[in-house]
C-alpha positions as YAML, in Angstrom:
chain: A
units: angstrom
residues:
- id: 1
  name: UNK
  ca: [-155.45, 99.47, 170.29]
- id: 2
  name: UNK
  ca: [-153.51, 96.29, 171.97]
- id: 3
  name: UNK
  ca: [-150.44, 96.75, 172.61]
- id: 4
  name: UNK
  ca: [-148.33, 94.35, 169.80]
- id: 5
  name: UNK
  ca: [-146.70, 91.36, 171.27]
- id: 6
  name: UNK
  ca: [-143.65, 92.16, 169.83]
- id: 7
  name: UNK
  ca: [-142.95, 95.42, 172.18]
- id: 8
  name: UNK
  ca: [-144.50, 93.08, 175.40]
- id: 9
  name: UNK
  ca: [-141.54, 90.81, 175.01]
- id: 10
  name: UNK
  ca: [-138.50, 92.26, 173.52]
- id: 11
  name: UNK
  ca: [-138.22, 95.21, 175.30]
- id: 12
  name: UNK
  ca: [-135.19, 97.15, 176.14]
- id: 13
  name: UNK
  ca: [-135.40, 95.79, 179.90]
- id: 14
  name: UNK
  ca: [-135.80, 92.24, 178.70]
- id: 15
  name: UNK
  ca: [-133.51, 91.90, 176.12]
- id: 16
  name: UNK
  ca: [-131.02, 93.91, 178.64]
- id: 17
  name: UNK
  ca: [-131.64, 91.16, 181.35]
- id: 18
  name: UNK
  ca: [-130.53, 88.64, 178.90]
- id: 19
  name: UNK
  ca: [-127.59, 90.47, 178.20]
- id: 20
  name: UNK
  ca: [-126.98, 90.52, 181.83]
- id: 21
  name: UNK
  ca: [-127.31, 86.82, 182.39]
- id: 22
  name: UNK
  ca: [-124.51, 86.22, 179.31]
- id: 23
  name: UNK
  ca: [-122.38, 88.30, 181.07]
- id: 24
  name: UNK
  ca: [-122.92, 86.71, 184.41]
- id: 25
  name: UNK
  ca: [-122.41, 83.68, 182.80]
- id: 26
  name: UNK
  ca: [-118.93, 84.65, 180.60]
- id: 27
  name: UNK
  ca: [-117.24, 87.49, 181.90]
- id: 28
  name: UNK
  ca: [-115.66, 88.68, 178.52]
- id: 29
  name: UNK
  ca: [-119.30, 89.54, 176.97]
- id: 30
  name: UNK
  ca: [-119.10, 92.82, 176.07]
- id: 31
  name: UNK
  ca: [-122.81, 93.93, 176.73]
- id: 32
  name: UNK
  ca: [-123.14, 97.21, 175.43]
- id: 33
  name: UNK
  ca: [-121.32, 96.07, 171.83]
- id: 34
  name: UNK
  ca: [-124.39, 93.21, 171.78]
- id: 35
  name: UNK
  ca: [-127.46, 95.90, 172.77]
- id: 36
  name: UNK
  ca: [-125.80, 98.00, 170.09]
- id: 37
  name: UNK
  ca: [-126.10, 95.32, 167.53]
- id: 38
  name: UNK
  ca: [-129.70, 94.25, 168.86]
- id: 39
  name: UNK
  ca: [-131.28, 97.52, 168.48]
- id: 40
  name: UNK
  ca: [-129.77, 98.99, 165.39]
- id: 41
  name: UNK
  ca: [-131.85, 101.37, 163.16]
- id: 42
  name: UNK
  ca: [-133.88, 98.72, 161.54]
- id: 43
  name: UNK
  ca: [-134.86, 97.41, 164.89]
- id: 44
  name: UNK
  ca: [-138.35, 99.24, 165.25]
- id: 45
  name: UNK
  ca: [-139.80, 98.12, 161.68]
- id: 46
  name: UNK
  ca: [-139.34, 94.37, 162.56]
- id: 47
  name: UNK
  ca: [-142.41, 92.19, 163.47]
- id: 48
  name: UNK
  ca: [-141.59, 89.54, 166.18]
- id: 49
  name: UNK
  ca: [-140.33, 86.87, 164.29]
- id: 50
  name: UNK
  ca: [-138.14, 88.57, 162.78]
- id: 51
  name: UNK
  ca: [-136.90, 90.35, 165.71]
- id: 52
  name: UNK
  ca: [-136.33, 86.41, 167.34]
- id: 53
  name: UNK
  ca: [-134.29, 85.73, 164.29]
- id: 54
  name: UNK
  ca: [-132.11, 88.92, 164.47]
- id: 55
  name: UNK
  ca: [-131.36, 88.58, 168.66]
- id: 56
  name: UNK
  ca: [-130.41, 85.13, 167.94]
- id: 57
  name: UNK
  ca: [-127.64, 86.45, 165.24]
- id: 58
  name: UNK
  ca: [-126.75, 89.30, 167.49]
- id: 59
  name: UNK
  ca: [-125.98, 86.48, 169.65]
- id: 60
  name: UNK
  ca: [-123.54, 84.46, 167.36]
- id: 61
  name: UNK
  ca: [-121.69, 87.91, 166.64]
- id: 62
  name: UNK
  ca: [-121.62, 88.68, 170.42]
- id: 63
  name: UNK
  ca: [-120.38, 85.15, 171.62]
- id: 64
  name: UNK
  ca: [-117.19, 82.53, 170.69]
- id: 65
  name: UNK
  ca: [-117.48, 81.79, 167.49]
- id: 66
  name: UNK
  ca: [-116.51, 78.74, 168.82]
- id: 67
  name: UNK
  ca: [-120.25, 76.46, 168.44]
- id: 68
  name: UNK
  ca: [-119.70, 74.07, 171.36]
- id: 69
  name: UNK
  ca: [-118.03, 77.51, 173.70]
- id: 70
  name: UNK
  ca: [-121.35, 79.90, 172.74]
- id: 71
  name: UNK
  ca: [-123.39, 76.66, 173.17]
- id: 72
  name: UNK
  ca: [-122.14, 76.14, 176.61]
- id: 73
  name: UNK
  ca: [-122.87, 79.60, 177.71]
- id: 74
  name: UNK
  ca: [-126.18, 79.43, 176.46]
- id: 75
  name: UNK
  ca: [-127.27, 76.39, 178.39]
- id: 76
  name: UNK
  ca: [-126.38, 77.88, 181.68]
- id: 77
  name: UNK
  ca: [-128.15, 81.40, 180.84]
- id: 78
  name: UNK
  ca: [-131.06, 79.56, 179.73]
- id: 79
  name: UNK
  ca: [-132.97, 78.49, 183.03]
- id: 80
  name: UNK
  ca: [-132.62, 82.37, 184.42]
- id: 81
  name: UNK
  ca: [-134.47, 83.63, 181.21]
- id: 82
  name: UNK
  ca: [-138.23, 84.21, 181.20]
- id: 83
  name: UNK
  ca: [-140.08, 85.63, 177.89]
- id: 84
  name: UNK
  ca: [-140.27, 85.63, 173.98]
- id: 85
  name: UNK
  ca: [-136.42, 86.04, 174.30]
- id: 86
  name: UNK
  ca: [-136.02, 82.15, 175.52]
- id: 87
  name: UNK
  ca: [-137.04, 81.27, 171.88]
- id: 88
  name: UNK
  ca: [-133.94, 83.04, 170.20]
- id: 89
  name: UNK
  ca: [-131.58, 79.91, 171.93]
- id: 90
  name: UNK
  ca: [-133.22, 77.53, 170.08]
- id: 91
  name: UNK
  ca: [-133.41, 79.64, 166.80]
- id: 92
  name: UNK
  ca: [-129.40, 80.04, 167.31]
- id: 93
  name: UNK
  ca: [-129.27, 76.54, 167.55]
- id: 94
  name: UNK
  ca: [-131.05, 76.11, 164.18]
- id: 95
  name: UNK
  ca: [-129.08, 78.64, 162.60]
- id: 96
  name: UNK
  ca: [-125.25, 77.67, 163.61]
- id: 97
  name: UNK
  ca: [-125.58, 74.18, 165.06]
- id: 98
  name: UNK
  ca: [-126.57, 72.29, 161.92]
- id: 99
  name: UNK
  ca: [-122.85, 70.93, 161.58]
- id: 100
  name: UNK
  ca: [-122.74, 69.51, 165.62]
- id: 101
  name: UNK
  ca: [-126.20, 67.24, 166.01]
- id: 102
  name: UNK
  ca: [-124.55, 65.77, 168.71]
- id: 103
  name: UNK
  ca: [-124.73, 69.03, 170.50]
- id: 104
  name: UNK
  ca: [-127.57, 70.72, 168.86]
- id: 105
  name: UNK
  ca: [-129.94, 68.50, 169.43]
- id: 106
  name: UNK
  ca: [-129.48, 67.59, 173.47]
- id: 107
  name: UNK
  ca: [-129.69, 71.61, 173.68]
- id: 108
  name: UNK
  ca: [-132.54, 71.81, 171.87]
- id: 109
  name: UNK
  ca: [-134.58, 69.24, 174.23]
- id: 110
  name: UNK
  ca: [-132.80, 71.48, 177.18]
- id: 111
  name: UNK
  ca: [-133.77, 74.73, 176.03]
- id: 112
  name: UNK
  ca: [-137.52, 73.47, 175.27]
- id: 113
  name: UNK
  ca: [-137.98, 73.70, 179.12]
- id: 114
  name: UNK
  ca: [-137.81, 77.19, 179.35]
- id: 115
  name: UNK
  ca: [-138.95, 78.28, 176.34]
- id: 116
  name: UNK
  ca: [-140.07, 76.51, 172.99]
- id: 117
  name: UNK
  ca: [-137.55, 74.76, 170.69]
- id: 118
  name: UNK
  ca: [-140.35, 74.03, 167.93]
- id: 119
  name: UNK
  ca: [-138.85, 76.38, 165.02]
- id: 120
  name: UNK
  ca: [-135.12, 75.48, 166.22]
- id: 121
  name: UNK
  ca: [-135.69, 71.82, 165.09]
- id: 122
  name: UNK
  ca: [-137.03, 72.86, 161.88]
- id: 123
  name: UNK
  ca: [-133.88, 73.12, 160.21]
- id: 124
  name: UNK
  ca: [-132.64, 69.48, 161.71]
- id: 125
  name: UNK
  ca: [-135.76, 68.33, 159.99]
- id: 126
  name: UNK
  ca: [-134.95, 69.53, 156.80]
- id: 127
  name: UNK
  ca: [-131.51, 68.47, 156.79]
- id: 128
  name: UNK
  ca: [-132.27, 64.60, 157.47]
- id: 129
  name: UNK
  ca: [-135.47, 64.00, 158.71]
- id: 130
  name: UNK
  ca: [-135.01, 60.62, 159.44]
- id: 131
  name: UNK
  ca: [-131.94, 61.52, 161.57]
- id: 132
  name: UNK
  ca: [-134.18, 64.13, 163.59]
- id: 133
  name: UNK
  ca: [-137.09, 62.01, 163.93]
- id: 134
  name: UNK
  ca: [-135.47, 59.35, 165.56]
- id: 135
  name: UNK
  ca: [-134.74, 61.95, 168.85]
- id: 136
  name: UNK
  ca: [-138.20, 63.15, 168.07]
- id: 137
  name: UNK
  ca: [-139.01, 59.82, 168.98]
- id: 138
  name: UNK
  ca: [-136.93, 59.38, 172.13]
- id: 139
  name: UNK
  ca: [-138.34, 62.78, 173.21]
- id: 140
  name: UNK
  ca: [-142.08, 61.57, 173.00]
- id: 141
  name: UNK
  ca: [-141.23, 58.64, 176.40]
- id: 142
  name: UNK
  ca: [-139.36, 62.20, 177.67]
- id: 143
  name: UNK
  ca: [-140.83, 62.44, 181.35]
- id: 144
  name: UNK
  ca: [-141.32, 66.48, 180.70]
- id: 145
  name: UNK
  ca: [-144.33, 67.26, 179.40]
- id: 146
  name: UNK
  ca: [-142.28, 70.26, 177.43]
- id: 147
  name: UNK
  ca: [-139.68, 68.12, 175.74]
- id: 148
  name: UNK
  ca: [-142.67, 65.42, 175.09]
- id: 149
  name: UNK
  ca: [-144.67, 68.04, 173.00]
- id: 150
  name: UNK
  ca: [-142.02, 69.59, 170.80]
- id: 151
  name: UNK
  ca: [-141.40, 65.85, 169.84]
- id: 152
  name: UNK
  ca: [-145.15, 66.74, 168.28]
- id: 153
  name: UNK
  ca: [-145.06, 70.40, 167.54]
- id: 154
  name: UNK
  ca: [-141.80, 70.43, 166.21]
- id: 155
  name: UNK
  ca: [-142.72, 68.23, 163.23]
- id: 156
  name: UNK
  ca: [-146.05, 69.78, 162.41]
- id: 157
  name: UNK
  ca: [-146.07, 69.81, 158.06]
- id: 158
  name: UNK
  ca: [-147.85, 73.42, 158.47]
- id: 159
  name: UNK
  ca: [-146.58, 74.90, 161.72]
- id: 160
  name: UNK
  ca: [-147.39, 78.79, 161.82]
- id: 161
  name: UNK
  ca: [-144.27, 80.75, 161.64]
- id: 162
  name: UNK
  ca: [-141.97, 77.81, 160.87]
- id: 163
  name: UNK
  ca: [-139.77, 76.60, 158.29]
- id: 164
  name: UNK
  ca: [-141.78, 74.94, 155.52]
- id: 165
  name: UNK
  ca: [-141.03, 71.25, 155.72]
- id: 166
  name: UNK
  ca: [-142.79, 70.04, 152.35]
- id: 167
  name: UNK
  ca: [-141.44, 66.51, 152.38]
- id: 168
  name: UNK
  ca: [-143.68, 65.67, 155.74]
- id: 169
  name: UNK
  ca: [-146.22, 67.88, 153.73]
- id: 170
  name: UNK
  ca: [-146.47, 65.63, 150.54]
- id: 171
  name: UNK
  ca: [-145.55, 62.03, 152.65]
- id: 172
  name: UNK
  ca: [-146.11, 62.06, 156.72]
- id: 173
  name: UNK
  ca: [-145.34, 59.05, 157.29]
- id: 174
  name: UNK
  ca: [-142.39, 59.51, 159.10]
- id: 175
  name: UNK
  ca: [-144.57, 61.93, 161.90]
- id: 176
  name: UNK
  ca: [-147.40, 59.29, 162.45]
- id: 177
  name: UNK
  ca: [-145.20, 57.25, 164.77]
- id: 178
  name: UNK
  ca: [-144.56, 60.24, 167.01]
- id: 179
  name: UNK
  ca: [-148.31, 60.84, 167.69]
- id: 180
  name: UNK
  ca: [-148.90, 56.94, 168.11]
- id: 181
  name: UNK
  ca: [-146.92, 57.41, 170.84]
- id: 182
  name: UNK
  ca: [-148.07, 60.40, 172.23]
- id: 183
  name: UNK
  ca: [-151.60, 59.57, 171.63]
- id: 184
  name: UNK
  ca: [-152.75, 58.76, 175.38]
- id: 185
  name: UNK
  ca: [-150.41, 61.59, 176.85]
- id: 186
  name: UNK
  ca: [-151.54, 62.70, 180.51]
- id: 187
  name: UNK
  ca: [-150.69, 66.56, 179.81]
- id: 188
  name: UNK
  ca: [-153.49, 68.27, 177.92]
- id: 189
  name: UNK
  ca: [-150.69, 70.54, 176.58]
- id: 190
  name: UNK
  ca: [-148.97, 67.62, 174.94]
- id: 191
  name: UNK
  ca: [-152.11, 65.97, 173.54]
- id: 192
  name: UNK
  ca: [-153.07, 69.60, 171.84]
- id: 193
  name: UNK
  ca: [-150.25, 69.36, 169.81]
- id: 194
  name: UNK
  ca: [-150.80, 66.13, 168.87]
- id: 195
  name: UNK
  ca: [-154.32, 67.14, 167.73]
- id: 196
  name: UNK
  ca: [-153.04, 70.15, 165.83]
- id: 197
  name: UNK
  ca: [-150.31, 67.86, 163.93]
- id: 198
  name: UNK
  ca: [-152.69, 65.62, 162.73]
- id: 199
  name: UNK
  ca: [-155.38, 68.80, 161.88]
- id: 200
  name: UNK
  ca: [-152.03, 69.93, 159.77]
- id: 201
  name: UNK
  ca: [-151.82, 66.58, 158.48]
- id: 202
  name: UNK
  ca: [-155.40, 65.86, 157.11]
- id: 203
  name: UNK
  ca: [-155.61, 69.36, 155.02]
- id: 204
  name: UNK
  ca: [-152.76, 67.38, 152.30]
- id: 205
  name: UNK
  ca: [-153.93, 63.61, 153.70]
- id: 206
  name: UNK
  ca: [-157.25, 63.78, 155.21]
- id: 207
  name: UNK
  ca: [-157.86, 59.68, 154.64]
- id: 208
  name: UNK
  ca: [-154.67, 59.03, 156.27]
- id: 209
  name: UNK
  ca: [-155.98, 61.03, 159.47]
- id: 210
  name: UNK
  ca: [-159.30, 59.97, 158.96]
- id: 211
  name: UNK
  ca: [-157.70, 56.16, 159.44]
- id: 212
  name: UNK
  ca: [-155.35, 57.16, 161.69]
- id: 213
  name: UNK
  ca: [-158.48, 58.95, 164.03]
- id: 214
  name: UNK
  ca: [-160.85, 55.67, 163.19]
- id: 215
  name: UNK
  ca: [-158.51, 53.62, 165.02]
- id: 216
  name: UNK
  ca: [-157.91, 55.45, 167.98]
- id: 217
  name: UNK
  ca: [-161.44, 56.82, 168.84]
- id: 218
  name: UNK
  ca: [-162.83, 54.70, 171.98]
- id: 219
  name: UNK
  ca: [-159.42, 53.75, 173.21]
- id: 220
  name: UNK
  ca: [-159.66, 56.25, 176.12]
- id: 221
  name: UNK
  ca: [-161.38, 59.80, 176.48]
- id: 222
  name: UNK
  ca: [-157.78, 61.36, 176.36]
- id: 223
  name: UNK
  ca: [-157.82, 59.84, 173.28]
- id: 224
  name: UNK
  ca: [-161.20, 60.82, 172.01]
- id: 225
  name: UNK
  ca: [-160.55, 64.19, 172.97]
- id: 226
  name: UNK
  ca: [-157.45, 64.86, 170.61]
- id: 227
  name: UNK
  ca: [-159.22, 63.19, 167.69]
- id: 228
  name: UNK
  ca: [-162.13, 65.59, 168.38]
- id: 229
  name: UNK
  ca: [-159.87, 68.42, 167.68]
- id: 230
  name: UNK
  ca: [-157.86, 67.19, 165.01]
- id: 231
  name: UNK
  ca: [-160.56, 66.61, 162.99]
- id: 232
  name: UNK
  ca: [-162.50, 69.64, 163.17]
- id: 233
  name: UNK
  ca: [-161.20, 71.10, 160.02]
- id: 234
  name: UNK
  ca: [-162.95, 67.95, 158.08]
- id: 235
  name: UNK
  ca: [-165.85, 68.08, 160.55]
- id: 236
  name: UNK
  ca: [-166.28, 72.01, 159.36]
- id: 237
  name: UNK
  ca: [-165.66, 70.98, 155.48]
- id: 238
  name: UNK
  ca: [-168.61, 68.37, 156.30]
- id: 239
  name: UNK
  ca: [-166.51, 65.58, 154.92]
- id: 240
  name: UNK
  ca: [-168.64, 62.67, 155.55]
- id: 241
  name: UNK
  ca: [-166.75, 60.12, 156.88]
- id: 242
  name: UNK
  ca: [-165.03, 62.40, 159.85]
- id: 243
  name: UNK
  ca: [-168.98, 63.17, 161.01]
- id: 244
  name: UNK
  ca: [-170.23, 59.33, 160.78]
- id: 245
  name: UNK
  ca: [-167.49, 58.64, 162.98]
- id: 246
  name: UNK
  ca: [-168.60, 60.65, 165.62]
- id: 247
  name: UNK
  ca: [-172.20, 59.32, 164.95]
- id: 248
  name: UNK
  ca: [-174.05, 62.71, 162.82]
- id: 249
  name: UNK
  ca: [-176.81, 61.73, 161.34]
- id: 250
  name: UNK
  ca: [-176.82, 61.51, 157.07]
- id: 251
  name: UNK
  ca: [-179.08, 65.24, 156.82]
- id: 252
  name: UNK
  ca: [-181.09, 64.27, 153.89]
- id: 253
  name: UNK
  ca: [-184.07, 63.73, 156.59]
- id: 254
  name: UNK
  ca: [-183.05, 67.48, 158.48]
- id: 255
  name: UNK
  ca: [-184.61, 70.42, 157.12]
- id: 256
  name: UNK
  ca: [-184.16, 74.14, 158.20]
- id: 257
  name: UNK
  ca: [-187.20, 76.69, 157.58]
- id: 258
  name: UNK
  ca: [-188.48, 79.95, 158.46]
- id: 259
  name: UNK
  ca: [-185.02, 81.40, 158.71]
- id: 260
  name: UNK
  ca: [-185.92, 84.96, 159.41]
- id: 261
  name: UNK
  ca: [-183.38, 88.11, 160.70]
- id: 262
  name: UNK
  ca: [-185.03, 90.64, 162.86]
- id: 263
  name: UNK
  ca: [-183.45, 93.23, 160.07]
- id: 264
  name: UNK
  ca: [-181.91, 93.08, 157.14]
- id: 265
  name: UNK
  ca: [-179.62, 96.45, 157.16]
- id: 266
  name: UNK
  ca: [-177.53, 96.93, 160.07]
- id: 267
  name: UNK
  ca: [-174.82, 99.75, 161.00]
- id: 268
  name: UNK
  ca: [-171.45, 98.20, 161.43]
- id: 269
  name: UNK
  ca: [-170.90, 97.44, 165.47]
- id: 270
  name: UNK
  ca: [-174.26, 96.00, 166.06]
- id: 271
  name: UNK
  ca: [-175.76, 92.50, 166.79]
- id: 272
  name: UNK
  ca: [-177.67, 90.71, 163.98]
- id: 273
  name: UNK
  ca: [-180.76, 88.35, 165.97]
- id: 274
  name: UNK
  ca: [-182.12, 85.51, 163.79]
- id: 275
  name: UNK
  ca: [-184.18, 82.10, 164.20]
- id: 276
  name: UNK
  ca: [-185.07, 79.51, 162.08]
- id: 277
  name: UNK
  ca: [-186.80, 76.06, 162.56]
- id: 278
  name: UNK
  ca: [-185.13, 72.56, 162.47]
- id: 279
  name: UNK
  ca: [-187.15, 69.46, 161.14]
- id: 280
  name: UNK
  ca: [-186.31, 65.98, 161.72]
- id: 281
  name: UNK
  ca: [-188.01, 64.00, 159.25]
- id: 282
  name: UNK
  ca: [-186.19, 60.78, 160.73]
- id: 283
  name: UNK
  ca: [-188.07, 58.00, 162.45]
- id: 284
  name: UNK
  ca: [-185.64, 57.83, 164.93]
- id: 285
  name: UNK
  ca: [-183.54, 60.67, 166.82]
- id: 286
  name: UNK
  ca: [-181.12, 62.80, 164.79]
- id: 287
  name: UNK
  ca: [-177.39, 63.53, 166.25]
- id: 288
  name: UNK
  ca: [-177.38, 67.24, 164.68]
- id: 289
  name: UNK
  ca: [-173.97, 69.74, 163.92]
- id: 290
  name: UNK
  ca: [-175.53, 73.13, 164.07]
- id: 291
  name: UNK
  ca: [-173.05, 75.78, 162.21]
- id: 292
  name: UNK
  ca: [-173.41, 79.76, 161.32]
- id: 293
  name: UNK
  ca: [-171.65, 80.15, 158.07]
- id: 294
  name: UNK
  ca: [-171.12, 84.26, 157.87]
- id: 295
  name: UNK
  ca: [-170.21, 85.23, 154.48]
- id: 296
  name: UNK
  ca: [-168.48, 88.15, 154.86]
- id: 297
  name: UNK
  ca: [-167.94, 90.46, 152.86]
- id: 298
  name: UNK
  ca: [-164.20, 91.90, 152.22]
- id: 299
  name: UNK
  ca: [-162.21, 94.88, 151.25]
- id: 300
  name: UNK
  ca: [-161.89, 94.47, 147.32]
- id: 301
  name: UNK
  ca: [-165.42, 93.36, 147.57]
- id: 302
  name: UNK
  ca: [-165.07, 89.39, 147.36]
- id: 303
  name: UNK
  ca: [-167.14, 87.10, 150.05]
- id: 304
  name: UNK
  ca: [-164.81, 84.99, 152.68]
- id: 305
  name: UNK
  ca: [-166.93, 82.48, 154.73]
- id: 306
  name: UNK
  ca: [-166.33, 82.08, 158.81]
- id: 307
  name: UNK
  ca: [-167.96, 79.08, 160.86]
- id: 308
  name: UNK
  ca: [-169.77, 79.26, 164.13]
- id: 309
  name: UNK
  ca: [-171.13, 76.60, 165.88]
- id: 310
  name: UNK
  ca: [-174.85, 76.50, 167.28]
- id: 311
  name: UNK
  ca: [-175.10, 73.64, 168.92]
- id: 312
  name: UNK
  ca: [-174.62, 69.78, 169.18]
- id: 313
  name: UNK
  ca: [-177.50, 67.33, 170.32]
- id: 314
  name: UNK
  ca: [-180.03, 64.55, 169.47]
- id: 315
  name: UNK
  ca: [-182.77, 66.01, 168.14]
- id: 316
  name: UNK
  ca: [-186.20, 63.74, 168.58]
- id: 317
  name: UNK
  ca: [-188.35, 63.83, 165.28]
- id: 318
  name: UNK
  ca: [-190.66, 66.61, 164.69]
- id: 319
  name: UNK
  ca: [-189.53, 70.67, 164.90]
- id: 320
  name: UNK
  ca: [-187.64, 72.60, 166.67]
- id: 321
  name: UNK
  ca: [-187.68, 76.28, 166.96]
- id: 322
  name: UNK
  ca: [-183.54, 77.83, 167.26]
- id: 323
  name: UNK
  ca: [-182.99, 81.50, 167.84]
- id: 324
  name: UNK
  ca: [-179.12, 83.18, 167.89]
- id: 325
  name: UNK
  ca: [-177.47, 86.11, 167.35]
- id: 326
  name: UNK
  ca: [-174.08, 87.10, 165.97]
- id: 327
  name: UNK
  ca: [-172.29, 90.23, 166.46]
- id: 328
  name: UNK
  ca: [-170.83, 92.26, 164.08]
- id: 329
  name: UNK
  ca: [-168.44, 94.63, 166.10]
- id: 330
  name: UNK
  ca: [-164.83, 95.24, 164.92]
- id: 331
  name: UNK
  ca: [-161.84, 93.51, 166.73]
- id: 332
  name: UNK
  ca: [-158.46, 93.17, 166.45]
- id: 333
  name: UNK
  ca: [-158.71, 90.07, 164.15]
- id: 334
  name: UNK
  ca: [-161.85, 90.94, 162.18]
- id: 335
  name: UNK
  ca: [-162.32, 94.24, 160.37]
- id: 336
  name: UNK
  ca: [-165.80, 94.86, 158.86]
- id: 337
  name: UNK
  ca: [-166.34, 96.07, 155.33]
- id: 338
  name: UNK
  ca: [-169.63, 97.55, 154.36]
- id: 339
  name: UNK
  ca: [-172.17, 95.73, 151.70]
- id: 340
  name: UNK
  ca: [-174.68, 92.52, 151.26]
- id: 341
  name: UNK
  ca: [-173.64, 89.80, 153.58]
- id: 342
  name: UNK
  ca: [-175.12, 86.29, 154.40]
- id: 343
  name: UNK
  ca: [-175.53, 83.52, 156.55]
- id: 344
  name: UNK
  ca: [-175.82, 80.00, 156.35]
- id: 345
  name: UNK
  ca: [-177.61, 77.34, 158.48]
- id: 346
  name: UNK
  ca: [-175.35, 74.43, 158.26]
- id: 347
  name: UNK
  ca: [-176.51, 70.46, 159.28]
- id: 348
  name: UNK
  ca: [-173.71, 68.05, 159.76]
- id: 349
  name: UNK
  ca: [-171.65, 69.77, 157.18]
- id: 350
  name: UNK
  ca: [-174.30, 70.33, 154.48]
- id: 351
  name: UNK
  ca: [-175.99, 74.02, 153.41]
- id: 352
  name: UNK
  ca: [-179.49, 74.02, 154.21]
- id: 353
  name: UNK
  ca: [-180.94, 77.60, 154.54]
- id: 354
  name: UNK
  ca: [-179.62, 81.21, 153.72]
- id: 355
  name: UNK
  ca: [-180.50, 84.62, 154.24]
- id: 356
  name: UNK
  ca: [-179.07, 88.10, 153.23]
- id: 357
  name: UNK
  ca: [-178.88, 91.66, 154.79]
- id: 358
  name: UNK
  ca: [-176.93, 95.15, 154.32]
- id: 359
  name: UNK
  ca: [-174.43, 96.11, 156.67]
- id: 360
  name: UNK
  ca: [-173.57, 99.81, 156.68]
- id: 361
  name: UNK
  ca: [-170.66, 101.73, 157.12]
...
């Protein structure tokens, strides 16, 4: 079984280190009383978030109360800290710095070097987002490519793990000048983020994305890139005007037939082969989006559907023979249930064939 990620990164050794580099840092740390508060009894049962949350607190009890004093300290430990652990300076931050933006803030774009600060502004965001926006927006012409993406990541409306922020959820139109400015970035790990915020965006305001994506695609292949990915949660729904823009043929004209499986039961753990034929009815060539839709099949019985893709290509009228295969082995993210499954053949976001088989325990 993998190991978990929270035992790879807050270990005893790595959460001691840190406790060594406060200490280094102010002298009158008492580094046994903090380890003692980090791992008390309920220490094992927490999941890694939670664990960030509670070193950060352990922290606050540890240091000066004093904000700016324990603030200080932190921003000199910070660049000797490697690890999960870098993200529980921010998180303090969040939690106890709400009351000094003047402070908080500055730290947060210093600590975002090292680590991430993309929960830590959460709060800030919360408090007065048009207050935290406005250094989101000075951290977007930021010449590190760290501080420039949490000016994007930190304001995603549906960031995993992070504090719910349903005002940019129901209105984002405070976020949208962020990514304008981010939307030709040179660091592939900035424009990600900027693709991901505007993926969050379009599942509460996919026409606002949509317009947003029209604009921008063609201005550069940077560009074209990021609104490739944040649109592939409307490209997978098959919302019509996200595949026209990237030129996917209307599939009233595109046929699938002779789907056939080489079986139809299966023991869990093996590999399911199929085939089926594509017809292009067109008079002229087709630009085709090939998905697998796997219907499968889960514990209390009810069917959840996963995506694949097949391929994308201009397909010249007349037919064309596909074969695939999709496995069916258990993994860490997917556990298989026993039962009838299906499968889908998908073209440019519309059903067009299915199939069925048993797969056994």
């Amino acid at each position: 079984m993998p190991e978990k990620l929270k035992d790879i990164f807050f270990t005893s050794e790595s959460v001691g280190q840190l406790a060594d580099h406060i200490a280094a840092a102010y002298p009158d740390f008492v580094r046994q009383q903090f380890l003692g508060l980090v791992f008390d009894e309920a220490w094992e049962s927490r999941e890694l978030k939670d664990r960030m949350r509670h070193v950060a607190q352990c922290l606050h009890e540890a240091l000066p109360q004093h904000y700016p004093t324990a603030l200080e300290i932190l921003e000199k430990v910070a660049p000797s800290i490697r690890g999960f652990e870098t993200i529980s300076l921010p998180e303090f931050v969040g939690r106890y710095g709400l009351g000094h933006w003047d402070l908080s803030l500055p730290a947060l774009a210093f600590f975002t070097r090292f680590g991430s600060s993309e929960y830590g502004i959460r709060p800030f965001l919360k408090q007065d987002p048009e207050r935290a926006i406005e250094y989101m927006l000075r951290w977007a012409g930021d010449e590190n490519e760290h501080v420039r993406r949490l000016a994007s990541e930190g304001c995603r409306p549906r960031l995993p793990w992070g504090m719910g922020l349903v005002a940019f959820k129901k209105d984002p139109s405070l976020i949208l000048p962020v990514l304008e400015k981010l939307q030709d970035d040179e660091s592939e790990y900035v424009r990600k983020s900027v693709a991901n915020n505007l993926n969050d965006i379009s599942k509460d305001h996919p026409d606002v994305v949509l317009d947003t994506c029209k604009r921008w695609y063609g201005q550069s292949k940077r560009t074209d890139w990021i609104v490739r990915r944040a649109l592939r949660t409307l490209l997978k729904s098959g919302n019509r005007r996200a595949l026209l823009l990237f030129g996917f043929a209307d599939p009233t004209d595109i046929h699938v037939e002779n789907l056939t499986l080489d079986r139809h039961r299966m023991p869990i753990g093996d590999v399911l082969h199929y085939s089926f034929q594509l017809r292009v009815d067109s008079e002229e060539p087709s630009k085709v989006r090939l998905e697998l839709g796997v219907d499968y099949v889960k514990k209390r019985g009810q069917l959840s559907r996963k995506l694949f893709a097949i391929k994308e290509d201009t397909f010249a009228p007349g037919t064309h023979v596909m074969s695939r295969s999709v496995g069916f082995a258990d993994q860490s993210t997917r556990k298989h249930n026993p039962g009838e499954h299906h499968i889908a053949i998908i073209v440019n976001g519309v059903e067009k064939a299915t199939a069925s088989f048993e797969l056994a325990p």
